[in-house]
C-alpha positions as CSV (number, residue, x, y, z in Angstrom):
1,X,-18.7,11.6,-27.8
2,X,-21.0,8.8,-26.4
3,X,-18.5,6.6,-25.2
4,X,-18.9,5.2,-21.7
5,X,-16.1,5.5,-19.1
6,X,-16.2,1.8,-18.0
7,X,-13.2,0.3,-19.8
8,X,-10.0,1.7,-20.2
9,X,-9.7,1.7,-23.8
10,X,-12.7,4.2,-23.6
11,X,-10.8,6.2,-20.8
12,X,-7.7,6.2,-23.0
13,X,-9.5,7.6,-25.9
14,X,-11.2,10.9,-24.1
15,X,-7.8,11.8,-22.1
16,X,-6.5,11.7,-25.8
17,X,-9.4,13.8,-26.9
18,X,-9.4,16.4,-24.3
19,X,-5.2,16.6,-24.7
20,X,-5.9,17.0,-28.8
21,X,-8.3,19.4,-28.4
22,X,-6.7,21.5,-25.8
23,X,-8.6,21.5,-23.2
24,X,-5.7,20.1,-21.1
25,X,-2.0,20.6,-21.6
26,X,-1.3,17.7,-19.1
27,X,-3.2,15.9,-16.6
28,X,-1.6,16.1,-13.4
29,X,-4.4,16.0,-11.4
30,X,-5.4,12.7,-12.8
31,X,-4.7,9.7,-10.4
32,X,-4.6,6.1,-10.1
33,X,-5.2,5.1,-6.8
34,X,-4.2,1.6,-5.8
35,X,-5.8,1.0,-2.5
36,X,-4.2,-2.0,0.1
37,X,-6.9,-2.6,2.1
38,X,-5.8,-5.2,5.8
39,X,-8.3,-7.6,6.0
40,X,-6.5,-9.8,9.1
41,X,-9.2,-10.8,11.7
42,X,-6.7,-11.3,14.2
43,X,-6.7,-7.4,14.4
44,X,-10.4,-6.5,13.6
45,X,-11.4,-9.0,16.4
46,X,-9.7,-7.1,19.0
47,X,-10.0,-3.3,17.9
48,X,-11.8,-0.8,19.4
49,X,-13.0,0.2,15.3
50,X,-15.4,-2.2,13.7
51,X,-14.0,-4.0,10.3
52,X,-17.3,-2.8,9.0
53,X,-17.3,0.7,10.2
54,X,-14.0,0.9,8.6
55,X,-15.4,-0.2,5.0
56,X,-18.2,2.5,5.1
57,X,-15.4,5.4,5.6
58,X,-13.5,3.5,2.9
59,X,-16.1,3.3,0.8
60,X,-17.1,7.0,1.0
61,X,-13.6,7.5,0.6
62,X,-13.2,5.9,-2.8
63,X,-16.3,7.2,-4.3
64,X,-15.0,11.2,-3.3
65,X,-11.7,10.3,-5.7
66,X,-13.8,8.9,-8.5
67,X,-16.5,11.9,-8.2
68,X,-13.5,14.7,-8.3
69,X,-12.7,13.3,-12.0
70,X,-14.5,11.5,-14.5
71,X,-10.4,10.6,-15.6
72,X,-9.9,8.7,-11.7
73,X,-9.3,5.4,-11.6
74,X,-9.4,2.9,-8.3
75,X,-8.2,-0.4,-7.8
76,X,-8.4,-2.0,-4.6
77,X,-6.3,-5.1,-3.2
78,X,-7.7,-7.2,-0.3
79,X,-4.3,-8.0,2.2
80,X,-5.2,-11.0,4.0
81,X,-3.2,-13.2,6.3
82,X,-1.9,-15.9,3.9
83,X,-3.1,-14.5,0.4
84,X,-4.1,-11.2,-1.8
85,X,-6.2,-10.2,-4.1
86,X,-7.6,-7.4,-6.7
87,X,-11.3,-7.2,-5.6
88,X,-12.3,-4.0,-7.5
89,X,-11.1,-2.1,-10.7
90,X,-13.3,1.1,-11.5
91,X,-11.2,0.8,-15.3
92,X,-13.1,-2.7,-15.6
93,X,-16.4,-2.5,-13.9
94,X,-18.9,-1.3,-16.3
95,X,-22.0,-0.9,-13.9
96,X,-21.9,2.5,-12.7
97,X,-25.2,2.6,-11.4
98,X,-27.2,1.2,-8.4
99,X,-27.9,-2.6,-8.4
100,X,-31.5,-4.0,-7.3
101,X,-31.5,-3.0,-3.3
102,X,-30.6,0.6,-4.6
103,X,-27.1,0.3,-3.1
104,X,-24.2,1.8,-5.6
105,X,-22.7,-0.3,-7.9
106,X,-19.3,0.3,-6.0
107,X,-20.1,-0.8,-2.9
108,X,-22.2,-4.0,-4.0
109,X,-19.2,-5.3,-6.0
110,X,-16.4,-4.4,-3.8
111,X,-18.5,-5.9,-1.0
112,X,-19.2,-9.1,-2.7
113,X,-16.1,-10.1,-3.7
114,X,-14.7,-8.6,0.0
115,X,-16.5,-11.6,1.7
116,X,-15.8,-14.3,-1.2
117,X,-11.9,-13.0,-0.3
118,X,-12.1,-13.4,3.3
119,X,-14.1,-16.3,3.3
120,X,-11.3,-17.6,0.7
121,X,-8.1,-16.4,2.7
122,X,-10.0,-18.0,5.7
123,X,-10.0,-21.5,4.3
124,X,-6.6,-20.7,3.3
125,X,-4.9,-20.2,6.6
126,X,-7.3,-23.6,7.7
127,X,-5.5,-25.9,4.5
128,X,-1.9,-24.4,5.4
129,X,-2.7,-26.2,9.2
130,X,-0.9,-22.3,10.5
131,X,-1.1,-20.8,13.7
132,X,-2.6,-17.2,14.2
133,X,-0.8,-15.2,12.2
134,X,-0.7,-11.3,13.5
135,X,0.6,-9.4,9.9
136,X,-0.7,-9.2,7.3
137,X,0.7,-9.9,4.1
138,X,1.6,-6.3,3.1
139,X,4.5,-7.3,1.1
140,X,2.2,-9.1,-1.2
141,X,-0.3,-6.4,-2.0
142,X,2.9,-3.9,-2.4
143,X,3.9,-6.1,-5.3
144,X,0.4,-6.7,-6.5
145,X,-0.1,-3.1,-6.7
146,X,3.4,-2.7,-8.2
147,X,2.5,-4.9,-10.8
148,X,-0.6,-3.7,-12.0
149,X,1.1,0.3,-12.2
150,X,3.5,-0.9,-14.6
151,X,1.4,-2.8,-16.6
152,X,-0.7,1.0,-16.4
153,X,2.7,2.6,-17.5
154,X,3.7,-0.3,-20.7
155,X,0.0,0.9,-22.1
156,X,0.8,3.6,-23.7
157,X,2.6,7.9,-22.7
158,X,-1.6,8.6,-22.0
159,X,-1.6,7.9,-18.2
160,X,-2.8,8.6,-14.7
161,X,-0.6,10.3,-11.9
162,X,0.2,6.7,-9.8
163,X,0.2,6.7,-6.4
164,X,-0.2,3.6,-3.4
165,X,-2.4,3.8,-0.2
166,X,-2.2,1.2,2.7
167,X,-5.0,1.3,4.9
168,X,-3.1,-0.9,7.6
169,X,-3.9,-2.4,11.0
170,X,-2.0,-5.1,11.6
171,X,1.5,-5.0,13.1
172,X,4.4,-5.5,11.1
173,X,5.8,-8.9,10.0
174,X,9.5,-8.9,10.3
175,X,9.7,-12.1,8.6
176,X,8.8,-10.1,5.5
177,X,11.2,-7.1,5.4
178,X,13.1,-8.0,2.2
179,X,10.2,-8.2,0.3
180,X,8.6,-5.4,1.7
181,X,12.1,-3.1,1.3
182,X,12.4,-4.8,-2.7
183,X,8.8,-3.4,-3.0
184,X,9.8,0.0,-1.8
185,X,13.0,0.5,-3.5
186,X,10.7,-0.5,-7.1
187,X,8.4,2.1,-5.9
188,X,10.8,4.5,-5.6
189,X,12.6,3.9,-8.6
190,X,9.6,4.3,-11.0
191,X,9.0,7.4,-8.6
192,X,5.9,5.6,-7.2
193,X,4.9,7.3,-3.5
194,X,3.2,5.2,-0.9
195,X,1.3,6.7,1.3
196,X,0.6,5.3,4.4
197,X,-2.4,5.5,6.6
198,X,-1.8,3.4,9.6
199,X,-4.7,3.0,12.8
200,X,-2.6,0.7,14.7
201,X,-1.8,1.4,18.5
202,X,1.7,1.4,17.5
203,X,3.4,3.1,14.8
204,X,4.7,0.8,11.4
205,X,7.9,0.8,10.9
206,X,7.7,-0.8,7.6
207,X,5.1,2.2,6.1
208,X,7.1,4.6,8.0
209,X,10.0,4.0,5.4
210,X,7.9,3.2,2.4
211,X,6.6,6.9,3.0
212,X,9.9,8.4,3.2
213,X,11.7,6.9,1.1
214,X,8.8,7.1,-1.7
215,X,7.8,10.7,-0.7
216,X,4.5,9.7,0.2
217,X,2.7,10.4,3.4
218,X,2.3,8.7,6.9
219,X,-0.1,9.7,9.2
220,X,-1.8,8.4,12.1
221,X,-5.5,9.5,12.5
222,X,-5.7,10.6,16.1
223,X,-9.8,9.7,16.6
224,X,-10.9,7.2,14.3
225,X,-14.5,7.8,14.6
226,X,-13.5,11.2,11.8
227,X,-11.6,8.6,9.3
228,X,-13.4,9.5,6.4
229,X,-12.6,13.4,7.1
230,X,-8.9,12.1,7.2
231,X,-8.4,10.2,4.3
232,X,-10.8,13.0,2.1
233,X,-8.3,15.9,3.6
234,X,-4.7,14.1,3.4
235,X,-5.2,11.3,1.1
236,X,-7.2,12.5,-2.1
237,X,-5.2,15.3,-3.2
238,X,-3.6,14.6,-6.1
239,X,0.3,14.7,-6.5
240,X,0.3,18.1,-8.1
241,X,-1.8,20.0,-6.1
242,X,0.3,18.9,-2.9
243,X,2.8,21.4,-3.7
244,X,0.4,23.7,-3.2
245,X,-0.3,22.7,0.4
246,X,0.6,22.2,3.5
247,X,0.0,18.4,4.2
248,X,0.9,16.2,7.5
249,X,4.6,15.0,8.0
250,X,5.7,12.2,9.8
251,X,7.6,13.4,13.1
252,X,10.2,10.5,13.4
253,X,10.6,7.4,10.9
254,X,12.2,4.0,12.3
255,X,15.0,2.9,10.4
256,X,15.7,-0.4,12.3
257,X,15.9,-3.6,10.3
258,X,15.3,-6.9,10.5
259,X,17.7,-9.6,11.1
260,X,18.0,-12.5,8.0
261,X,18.3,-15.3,10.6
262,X,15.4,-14.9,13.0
263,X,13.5,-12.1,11.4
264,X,13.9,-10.3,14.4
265,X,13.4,-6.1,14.6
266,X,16.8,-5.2,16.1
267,X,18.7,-2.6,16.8
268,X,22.6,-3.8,16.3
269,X,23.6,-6.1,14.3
270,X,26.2,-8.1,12.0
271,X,26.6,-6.6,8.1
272,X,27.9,-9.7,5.2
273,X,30.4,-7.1,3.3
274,X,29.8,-9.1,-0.4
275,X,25.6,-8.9,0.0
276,X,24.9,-6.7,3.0
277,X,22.7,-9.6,5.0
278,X,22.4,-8.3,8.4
279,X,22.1,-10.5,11.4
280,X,22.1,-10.9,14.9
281,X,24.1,-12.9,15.8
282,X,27.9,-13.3,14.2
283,X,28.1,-16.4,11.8
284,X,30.6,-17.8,9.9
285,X,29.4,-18.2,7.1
286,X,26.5,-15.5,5.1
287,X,23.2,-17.6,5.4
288,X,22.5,-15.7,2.2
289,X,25.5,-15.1,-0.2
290,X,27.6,-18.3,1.7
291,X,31.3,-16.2,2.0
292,X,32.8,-16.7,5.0
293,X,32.4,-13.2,7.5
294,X,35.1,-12.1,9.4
295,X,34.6,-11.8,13.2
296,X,35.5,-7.9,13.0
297,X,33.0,-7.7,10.4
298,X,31.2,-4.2,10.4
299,X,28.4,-3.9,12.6
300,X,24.7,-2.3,12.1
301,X,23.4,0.1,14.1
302,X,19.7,1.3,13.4
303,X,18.5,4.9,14.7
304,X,14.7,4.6,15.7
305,X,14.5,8.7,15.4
306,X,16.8,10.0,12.5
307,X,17.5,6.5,10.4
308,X,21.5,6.4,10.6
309,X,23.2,3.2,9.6
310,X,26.6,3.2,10.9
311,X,28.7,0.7,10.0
């Protein structure tokens, strides 16, 4: 069969082969790995891990999953401050060699477009006249990523095992909770996991509960100088051979939500009874639905440890 594995048509066509032929009954150990990768310089400037030591574990990282199957397929998203975009698809890039320096095809291209994007997002955050922003626009890449999956799923029963990683830094944005919660609840309901690997001092509240409630996995590497040995050992196994094993689970998952009216992290708060806005502060009117909310309206209380909502 001399077809080349750089388009998807051509991928397609030799999962079809290898199920007509027998050689597979299913391909569960397939995946398609959609990659967030934080890009926000507020956060690289200040942490103790180099933005560019982090690519080369990244980098090593994805070529491991496309060297365990022929059938692998990676897409990476760039999360910037104010913008997002795809800056490598292994279904689309047809060079799988080593460019003129002698430097993989993979890590030329994803590098090149890498700078045009931060450069871009840069100039971005410069025309919007914004202040520094400290998040990073997760809830865009989550959609992004999203997006493309189902586009993977309309093309046809003949599919890879989907599954999101966020490589995250950045603290969370609480001005972006619905959409990030919208993104999760999709996931979940095409039984998408998310898996979460976060190197932040603090925890992420936000990919805390995309993990959970997706059934993927959140961890926190302990020494980042071993990331590569982290992501190869937690984050490349496929979704059916983690049955099989014993992998890391999250010790405690924050449940606490933010508030609609100053997109505030809190811990008690006031629930609208027609569309379940929460808020601070009591109002009289839903900011969101506009019906009036009684003063005895009932009240959210977030658990940091176990995730009860009592109302």
């Amino acid at each position: 069969m001399a077809l080349g594995l750089g388009s998807t048509g051509a991928r397609t066509y030799l999962y079809a082969e290898l199920v007509e032929i027998g050689e597979i009954a299913t391909r569960d150990d397939v995946s398609l790995l959609v990659v967030s990768l934080d890009t926000n310089p507020f956060f690289w400037s200040t942490f103790s891990l180099s933005f560019s030591d982090f690519i080369s574990h990244v980098l090593a990282f994805l070529n491991s999953i496309l060297l365990l199957s022929q059938l692998n397929q990676v897409v990476v998203i760039a999360t910037g401050c104010n913008s997002c975009a795809y800056i490598y698809d292994s279904s689309v890039d047809s060079s799988h060699g080593s460019d003129t320096s002698g430097m993989p095809a993979l890590y030329s291209n994803l590098l090149r477009k890498l700078e045009e994007f931060v450069a871009r997002d840069e100039q971005l955050g410069k025309a919007q006249m914004q202040g520094a922003t400290a998040s990073s626009l997760l809830s865009g890449s989550l959609s992004m990523a999203l997006c493309y999956i189902q586009r993977v799923f309309r093309s046809g029963p003949l599919h890879p095992q989907p599954r999101i990683l966020c490589l995250q830094g950045s603290p969370d944005g609480p001005e972006q909770y619905v959409a990030i919660m919208n993104s999760i609840f999709s996931a979940q309901r095409s039984t998408v996991p998310i898996d979460s690997c976060y190197i932040g001092s603090n925890n992420s509240a936000f990919l805390q509960q995309a993990s959970y409630i997706t059934g993927g996995i959140y961890y926190r590497p302990p020494q980042l100088d071993g990331l590569f040995q982290y992501l190869s050992m937690v984050f490349a196994t496929d979704l059916h051979s983690r049955a099989f094993l014993r992998l890391p689970k999250s010790v405690g998952v924050d449940f606490r939500a933010s508030c609609f009216c100053h997109k505030q992290t809190i811990d008690m708060g006031y629930v609208c009874s027609v569309c379940l806005s929460i808020f601070c502060e009591h109002h009289q009117k839903c900011s969101t639905c506009g019906k009036y909310i009684p003063k005895f309206c009932p009240a959210y209380r977030g658990d940091k440890h176990n995730g009860n909502a009592l109302g």
